[in-house]
Structure formats: C-alpha cells, structure tokens
LOKELUM-543022 format. One line per field, with one value per residue: residue in three letters; x, y, z of N, C-alpha, C in turn; chain. Coordinates in Angstrom, 3 decimals, padded with zeros to 6 digits. Layout:
<torgus>
resn = [ALA; ...]
n_X = [X; ...]
n_Y = [Y; ...]
n_Z = [Z; ...]
ca_X = [X; ...]
ca_Y = [Y; ...]
ca_Z = [Z; ...]
c_X = [X; ...]
c_Y = [Y; ...]
c_Z = [Z; ...]
chain = [A; ...]
</torgus>
This chain:
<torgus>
resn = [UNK; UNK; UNK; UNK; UNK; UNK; UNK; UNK; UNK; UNK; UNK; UNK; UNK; UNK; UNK; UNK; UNK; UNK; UNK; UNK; UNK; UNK; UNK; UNK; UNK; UNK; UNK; UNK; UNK; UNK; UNK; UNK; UNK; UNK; UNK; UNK; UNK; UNK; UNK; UNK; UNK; UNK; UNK; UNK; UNK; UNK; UNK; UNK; UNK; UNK; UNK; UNK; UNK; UNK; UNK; UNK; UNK; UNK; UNK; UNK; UNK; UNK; UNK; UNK; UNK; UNK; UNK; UNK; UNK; UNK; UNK; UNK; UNK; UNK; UNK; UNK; UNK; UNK; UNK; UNK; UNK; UNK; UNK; UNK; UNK; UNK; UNK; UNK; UNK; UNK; UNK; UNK; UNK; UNK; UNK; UNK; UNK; UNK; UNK; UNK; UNK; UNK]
n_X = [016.279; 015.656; 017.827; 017.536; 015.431; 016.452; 018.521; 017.167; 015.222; 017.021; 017.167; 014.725; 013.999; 013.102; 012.889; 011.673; 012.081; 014.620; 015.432; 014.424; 015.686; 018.396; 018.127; 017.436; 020.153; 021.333; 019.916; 020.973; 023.441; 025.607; 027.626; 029.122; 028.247; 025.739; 026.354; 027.024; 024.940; 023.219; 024.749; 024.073; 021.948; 020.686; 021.278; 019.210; 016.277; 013.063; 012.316; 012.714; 013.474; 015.233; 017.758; 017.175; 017.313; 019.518; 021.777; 021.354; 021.821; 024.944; 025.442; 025.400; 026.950; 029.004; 029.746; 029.684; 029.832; 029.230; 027.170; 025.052; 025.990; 024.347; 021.653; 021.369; 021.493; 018.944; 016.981; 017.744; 016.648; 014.245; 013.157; 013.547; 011.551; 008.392; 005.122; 003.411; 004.994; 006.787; 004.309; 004.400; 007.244; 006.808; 006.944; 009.730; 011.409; 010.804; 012.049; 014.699; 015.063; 014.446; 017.021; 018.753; 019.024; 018.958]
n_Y = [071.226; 073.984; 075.016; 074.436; 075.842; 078.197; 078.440; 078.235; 080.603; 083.294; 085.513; 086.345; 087.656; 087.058; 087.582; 086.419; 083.637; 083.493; 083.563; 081.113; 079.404; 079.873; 078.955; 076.038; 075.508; 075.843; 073.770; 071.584; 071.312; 073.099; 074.675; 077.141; 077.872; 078.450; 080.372; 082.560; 082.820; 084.216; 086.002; 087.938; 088.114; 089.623; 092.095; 093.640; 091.956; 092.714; 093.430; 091.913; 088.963; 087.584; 088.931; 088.126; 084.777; 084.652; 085.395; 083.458; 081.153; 081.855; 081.602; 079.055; 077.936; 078.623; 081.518; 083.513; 086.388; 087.738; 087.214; 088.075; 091.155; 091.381; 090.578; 092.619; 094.448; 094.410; 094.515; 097.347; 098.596; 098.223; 099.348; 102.224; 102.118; 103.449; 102.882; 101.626; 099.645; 098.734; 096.783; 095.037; 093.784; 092.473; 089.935; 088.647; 090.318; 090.267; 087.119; 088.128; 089.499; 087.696; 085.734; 087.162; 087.574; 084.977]
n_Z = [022.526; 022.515; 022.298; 019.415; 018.418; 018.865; 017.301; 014.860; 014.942; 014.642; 014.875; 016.722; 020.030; 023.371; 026.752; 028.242; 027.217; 027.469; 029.622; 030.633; 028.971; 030.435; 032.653; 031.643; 031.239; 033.627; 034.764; 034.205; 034.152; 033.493; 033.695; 033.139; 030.776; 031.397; 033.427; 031.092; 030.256; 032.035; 033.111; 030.407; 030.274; 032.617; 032.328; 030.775; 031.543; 032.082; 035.569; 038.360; 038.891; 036.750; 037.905; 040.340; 040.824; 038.855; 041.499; 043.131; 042.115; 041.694; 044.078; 044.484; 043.096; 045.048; 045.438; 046.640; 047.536; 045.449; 045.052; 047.004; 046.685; 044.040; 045.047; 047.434; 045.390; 044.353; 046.279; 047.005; 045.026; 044.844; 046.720; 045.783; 044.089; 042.386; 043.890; 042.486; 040.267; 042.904; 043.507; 041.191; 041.781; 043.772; 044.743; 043.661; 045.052; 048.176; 047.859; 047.422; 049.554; 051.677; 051.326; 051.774; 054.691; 054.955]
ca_X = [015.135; 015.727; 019.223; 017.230; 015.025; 017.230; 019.219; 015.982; 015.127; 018.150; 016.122; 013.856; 014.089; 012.199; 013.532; 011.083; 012.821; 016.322; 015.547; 014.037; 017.406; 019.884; 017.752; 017.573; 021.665; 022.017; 019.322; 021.935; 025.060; 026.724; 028.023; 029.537; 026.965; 024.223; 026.492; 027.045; 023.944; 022.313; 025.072; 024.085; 020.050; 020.473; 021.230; 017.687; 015.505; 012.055; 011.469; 013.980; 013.546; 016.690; 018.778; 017.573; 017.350; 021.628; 022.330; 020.947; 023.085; 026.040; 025.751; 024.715; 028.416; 030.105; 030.462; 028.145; 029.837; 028.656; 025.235; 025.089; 025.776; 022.697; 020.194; 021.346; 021.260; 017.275; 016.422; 018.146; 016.052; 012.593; 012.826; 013.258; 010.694; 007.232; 004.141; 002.889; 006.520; 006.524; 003.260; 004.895; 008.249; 006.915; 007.196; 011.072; 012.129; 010.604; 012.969; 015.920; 015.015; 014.702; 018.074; 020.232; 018.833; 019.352]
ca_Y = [071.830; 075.613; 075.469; 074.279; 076.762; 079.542; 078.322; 078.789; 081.704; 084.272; 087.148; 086.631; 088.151; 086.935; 087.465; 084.984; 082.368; 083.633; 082.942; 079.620; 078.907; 080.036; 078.255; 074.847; 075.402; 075.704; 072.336; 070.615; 071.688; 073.605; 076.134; 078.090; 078.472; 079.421; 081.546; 083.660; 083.656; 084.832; 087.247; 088.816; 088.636; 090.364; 093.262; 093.223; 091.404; 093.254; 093.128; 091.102; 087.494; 086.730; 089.015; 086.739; 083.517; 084.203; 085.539; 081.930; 080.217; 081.792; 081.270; 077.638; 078.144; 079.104; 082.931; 084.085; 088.072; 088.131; 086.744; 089.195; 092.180; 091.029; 090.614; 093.871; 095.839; 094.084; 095.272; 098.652; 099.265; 097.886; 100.531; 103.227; 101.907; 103.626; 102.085; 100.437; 099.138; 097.380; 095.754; 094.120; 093.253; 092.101; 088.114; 088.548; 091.293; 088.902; 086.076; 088.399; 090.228; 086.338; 085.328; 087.887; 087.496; 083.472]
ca_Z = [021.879; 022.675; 020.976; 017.720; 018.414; 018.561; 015.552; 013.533; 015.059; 015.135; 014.737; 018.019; 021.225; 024.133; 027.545; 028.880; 026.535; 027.330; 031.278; 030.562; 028.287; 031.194; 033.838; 031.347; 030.826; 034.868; 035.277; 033.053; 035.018; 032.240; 034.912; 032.177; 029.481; 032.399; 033.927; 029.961; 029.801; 033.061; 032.756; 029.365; 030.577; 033.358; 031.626; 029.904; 031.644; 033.094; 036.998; 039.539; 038.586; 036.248; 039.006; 041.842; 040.544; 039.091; 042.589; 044.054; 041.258; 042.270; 045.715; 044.437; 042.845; 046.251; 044.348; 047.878; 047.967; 043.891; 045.286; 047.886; 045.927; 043.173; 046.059; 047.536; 044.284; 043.824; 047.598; 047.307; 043.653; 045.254; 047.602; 045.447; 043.184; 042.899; 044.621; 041.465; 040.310; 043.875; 043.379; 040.226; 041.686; 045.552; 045.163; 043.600; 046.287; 049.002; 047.651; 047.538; 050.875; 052.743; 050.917; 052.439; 055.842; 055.501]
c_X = [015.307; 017.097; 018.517; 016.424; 015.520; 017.947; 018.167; 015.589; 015.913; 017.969; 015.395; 014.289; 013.046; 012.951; 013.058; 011.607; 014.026; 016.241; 015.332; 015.489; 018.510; 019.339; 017.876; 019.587; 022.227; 021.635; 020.368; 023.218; 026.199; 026.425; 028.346; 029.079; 025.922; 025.100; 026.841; 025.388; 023.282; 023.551; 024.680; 022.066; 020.015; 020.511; 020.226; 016.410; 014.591; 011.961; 013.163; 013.831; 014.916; 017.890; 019.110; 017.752; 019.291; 021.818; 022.287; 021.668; 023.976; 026.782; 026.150; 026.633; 029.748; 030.516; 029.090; 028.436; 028.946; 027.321; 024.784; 024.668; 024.619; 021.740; 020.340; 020.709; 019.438; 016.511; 016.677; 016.694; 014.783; 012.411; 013.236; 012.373; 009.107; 005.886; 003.927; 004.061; 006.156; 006.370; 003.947; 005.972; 008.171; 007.548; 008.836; 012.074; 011.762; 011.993; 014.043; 016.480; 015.608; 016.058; 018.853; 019.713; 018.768; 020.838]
c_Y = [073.352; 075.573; 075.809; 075.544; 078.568; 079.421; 078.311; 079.653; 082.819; 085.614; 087.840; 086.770; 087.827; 086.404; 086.604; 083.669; 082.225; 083.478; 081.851; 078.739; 078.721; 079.017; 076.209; 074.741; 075.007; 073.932; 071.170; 070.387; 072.036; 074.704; 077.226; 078.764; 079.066; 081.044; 083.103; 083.735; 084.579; 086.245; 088.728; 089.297; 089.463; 091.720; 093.912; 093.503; 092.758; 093.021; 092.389; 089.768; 087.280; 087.237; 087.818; 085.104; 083.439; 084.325; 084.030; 080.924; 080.433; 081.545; 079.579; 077.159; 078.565; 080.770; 083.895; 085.896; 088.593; 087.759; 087.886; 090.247; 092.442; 091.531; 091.992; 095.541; 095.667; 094.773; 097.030; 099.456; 099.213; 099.142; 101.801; 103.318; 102.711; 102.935; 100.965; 099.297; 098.084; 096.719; 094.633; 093.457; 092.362; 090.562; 088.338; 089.082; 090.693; 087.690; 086.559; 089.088; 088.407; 085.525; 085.840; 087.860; 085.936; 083.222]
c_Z = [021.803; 022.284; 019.581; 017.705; 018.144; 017.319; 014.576; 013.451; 015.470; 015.227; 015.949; 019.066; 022.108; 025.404; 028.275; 028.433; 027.110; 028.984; 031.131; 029.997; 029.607; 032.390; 033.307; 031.183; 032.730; 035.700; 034.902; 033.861; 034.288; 032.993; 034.037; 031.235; 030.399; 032.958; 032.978; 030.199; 030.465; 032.721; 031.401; 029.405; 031.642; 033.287; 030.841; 030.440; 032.399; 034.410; 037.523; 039.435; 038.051; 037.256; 039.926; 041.740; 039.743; 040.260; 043.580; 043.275; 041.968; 043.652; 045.409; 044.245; 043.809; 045.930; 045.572; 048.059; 046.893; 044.158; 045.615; 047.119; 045.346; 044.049; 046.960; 046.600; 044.452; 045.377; 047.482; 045.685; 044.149; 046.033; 046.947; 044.314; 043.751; 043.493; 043.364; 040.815; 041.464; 043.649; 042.576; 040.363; 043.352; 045.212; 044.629; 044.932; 047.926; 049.202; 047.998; 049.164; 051.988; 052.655; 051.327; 053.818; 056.081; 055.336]
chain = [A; A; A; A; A; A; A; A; A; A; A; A; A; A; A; A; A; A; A; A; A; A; A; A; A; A; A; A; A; A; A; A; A; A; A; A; A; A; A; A; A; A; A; A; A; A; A; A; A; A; A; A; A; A; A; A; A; A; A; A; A; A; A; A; A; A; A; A; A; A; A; A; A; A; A; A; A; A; A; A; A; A; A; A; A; A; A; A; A; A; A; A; A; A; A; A; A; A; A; A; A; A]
</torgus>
C-alpha cells in the first residue's frame, strides 16, 4: 500500500510517512530497504524518534557499536538542547538514555 502510494505521489514529502515506510520495510524483514531508508530519514527527520528506533534496528541487526554511536549522538544533543526542545524530545531521549545503559 505505501509503495502504491508513493508511486502516485512522487512529489510528497512527509517524514511521518517515510518513518512509517522504513518501520513497515523493517516489520517485513527487508533488512536492506529499511536500512536505505532509515538511513536517508535520519537525515531529516524532526526530534529523536527515526534516530532511536534505527539505532534499536541495528542493534536488532547485531551492528551494536553503529547503535551505540546513534543513541549517544541523541543523548549528547538532548543535553545541549534548550528547556523547551527537551520537553519535546523527553520520551525518545528516555528510550535512547535506557538503551545504552541496558
């Protein structure tokens, strides 16, 4: 459905789509197509969600230093984020904070 979708719509941008895409490509177990894509959203995306949710792929993928790193970079950015920022990124930076300390 979100292939056809995108092949009708080549025009649209919606990074909420393009996480839902890489996350239905990873439910599937097309390791390769999730992992283009999360790679090319992460570059994008608003807030720390598509970071932490690839970094928990790749772990998922045995790829645990390339996890690491991710959930580092998303901890090291939260904390130089301003108060309000935070607010908006706590529940991801949570996930990525409890992931490198499990």
């Amino acid at each position: 459905m979100l292939d056809h979708l995108r092949a009708k719509n080549k025009d649209f941008q919606s990074q909420e789509g393009h996480l839902i895409y890489a996350r239905a490509l990873e439910g599937q177990g097309k390791v390769e197509a999730a992992t283009h894509e999360y790679e090319s959203l992460i570059g994008y995306f608003a807030g720390f969600e598509a970071k932490v949710r690839y970094a928990l792929f790749l772990r998922k993928q045995g790829q645990v230093e390339k996890a690491r790193a991710l959930l580092e970079g998303v901890v090291a950015t939260y904390k130089r984020q301003p108060r309000h920022a935070q607010t908006l990124n706590r529940d991801w930076y949570d996930v990525a904070r409890r992931n490198l300390a499990g």
